[in-house]
C-alpha positions in Angstrom: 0.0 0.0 0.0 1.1 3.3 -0.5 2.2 5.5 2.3 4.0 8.7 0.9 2.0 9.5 -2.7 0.2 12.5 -1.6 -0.4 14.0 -5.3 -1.2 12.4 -8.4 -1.4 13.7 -12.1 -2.8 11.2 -14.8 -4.3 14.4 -16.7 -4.3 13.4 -20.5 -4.0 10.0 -20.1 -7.1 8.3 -22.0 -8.1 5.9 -19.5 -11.1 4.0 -19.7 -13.5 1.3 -17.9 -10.4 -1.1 -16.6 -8.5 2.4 -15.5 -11.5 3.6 -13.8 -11.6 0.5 -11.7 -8.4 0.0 -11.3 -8.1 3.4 -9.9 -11.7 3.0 -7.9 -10.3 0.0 -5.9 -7.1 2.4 -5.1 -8.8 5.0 -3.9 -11.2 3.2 -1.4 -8.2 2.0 0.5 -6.0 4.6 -0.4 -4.8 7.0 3.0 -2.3 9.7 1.6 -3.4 11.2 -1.5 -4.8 14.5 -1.1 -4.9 15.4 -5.0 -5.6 14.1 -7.7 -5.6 15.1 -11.5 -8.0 13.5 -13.6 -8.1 16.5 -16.7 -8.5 15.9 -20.2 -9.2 12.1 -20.2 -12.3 12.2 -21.3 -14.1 9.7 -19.0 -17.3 8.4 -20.2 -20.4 8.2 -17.7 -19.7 4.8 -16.7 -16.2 5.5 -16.0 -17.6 8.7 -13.6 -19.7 6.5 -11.7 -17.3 3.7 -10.9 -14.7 6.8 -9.7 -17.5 7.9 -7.7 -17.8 4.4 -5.8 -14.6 4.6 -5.0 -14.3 7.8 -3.5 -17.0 7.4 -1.4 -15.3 5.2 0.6 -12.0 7.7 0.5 -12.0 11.1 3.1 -8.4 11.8 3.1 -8.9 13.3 -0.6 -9.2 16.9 -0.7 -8.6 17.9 -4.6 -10.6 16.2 -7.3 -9.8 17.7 -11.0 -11.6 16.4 -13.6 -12.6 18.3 -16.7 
């Protein structure tokens, strides 16, 4: 598990329904990261809603970018 990672940019990186949950299960058992940058990926609706599952089970994150 990750204990240092406090900021994370994967702006711009195309990531789609595997990335989303990959990154969903992360973030409900993540502790550190207080920022994240999801810009410019384009996530479809689904993709939104699985991120969205996993952060509600996060409360250390305190910057969500998405755009």
């Amino acid at each position: 598990m990750n204990r240092h990672l406090e900021k994370l940019d994967i702006s711009w990186n195309g990531f789609h329904i595997r990335g989303a949950l990959t990154l969903s299960k992360a973030l409900e058992i993540n502790t550190t990261l207080l920022d994240l940058n999801l810009s410019c990926n384009r996530l479809s609706d689904g993709c939104i809603q699985i991120l969205v599952n996993g952060l509600k089970k996060n409360s250390n994150l305190k910057v969500l970018r998405v755009s």
